[in-house]
N, C-alpha and C positions, 0 to 999 in steps of 0.2 A: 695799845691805846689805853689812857687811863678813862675811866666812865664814870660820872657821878651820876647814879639812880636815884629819883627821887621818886619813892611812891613803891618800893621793891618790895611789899607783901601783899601787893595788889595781885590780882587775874592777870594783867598785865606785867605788869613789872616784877612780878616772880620767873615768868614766862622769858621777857629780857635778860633779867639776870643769868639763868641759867645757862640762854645762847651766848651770850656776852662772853661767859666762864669756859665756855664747852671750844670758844675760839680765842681764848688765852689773852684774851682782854683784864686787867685788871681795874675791877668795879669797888668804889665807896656804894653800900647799898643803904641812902637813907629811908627811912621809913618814921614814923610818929610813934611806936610800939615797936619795941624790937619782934617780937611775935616769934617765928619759925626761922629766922634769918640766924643764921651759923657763919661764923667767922672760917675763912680759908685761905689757903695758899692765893687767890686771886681776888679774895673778896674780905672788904673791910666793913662791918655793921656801925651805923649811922646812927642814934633818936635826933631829930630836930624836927622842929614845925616849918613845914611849909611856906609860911608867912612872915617869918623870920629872915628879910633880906640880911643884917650884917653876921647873922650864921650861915645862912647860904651861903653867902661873898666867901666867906673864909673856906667854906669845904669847897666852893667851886675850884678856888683858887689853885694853878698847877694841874688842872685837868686836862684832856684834850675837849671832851663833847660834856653835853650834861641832858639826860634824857629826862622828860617827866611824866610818868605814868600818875599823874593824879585822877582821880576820880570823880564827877560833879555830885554821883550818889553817895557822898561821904556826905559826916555832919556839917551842918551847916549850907548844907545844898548850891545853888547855883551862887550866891554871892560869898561864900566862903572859896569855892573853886575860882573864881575870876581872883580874889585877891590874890591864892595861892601863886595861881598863872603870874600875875603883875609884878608878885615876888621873887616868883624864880628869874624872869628878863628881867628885872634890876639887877640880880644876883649876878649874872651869867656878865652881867657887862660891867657891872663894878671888878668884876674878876678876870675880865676879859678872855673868857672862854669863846675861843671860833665856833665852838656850833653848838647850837640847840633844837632838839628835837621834842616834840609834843607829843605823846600818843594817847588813844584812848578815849572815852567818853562818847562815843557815837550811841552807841546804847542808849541813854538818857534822851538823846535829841526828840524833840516831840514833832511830827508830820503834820498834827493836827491838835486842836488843844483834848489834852488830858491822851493822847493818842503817842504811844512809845514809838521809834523807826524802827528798833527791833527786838522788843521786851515777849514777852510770850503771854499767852492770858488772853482774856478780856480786853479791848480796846488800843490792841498793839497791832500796828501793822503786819502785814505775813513776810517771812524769811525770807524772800525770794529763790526758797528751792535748796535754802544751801545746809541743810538738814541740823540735825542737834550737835551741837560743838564736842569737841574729841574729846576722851573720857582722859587717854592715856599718848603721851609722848611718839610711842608707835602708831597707834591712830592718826595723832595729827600730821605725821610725817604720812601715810596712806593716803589720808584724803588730800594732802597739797597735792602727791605726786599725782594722783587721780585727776585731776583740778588742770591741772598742767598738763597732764596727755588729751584730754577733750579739749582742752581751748588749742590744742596746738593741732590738733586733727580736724576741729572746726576752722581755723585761721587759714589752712591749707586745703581742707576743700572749697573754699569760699573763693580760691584766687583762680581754681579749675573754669 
């Protein structure tokens, strides 16, 4: 599948990329900074601005999917991420790309004013239990699989 990432040196979308890559996906990784992003056998590095629908249109173009890991905590805050957003769906359909995908930004959302859904600190909501996020690759692969033998031992004693 070809993948146009947009947002690929984010938390996220470095995260995408990687699995993308690790399942022989071949990704255009845009990002605004090329930053840490290395060119490979299934991966092509991207600079364009997010806001930019007729550069978008053109890298979307010949894709299969176009994922966006934008972030609303970048510059320009909540109204530079909605343009972002508006750009890439213009993009995506001037190019007639089948699928789009959105990830990311829950982080940001506020439950109450000045109050994070899941920031840490002072006037953040609490985790609901699901402890400090994975340092390393093997970690996060540990705690899904952990994640997944309890809900599926809960799911099955719950039908007893």
């Amino acid at each position: 599948m070809k993948i146009l990432l947009i947002g690929a040196t984010g938390a996220i979308g470095s995260r995408i990329l990687d699995e993308a890559v690790a399942r022989g996906h071949d990704v255009a990784a845009v990002a605004r900074h090329r930053g840490t992003l290395t060119e490979g056998e299934h991966v092509r590095v991207v600079e364009a601005d997010a806001k930019d629908v007729p550069s978008l249109a053109r890298l979307a173009a010949g894709h299969d999917a176009v994922v966006s890991s934008l972030s609303p905590r970048a510059e320009g805050g909540a109204e530079q991420y909605l343009a972002a957003l508006r750009a890439v769906l213009a993009a995506v359909k001037q190019a007639h790309v089948p699928y789009v995908l959105f990830v990311g930004g829950a982080a940001s959302l506020e439950v109450a004013p000045s109050k994070s859904s899941m920031g840490r600190g002072p006037g953040c909501a609490p985790r609901a239990g699901i402890g400090p996020p994975p340092k390393t690759r093997k970690e996060y692969r540990w705690q899904s699989q952990t994640r997944r033998r309890s809900h599926s031992r809960s799911r099955s004693s719950s039908r007893t």
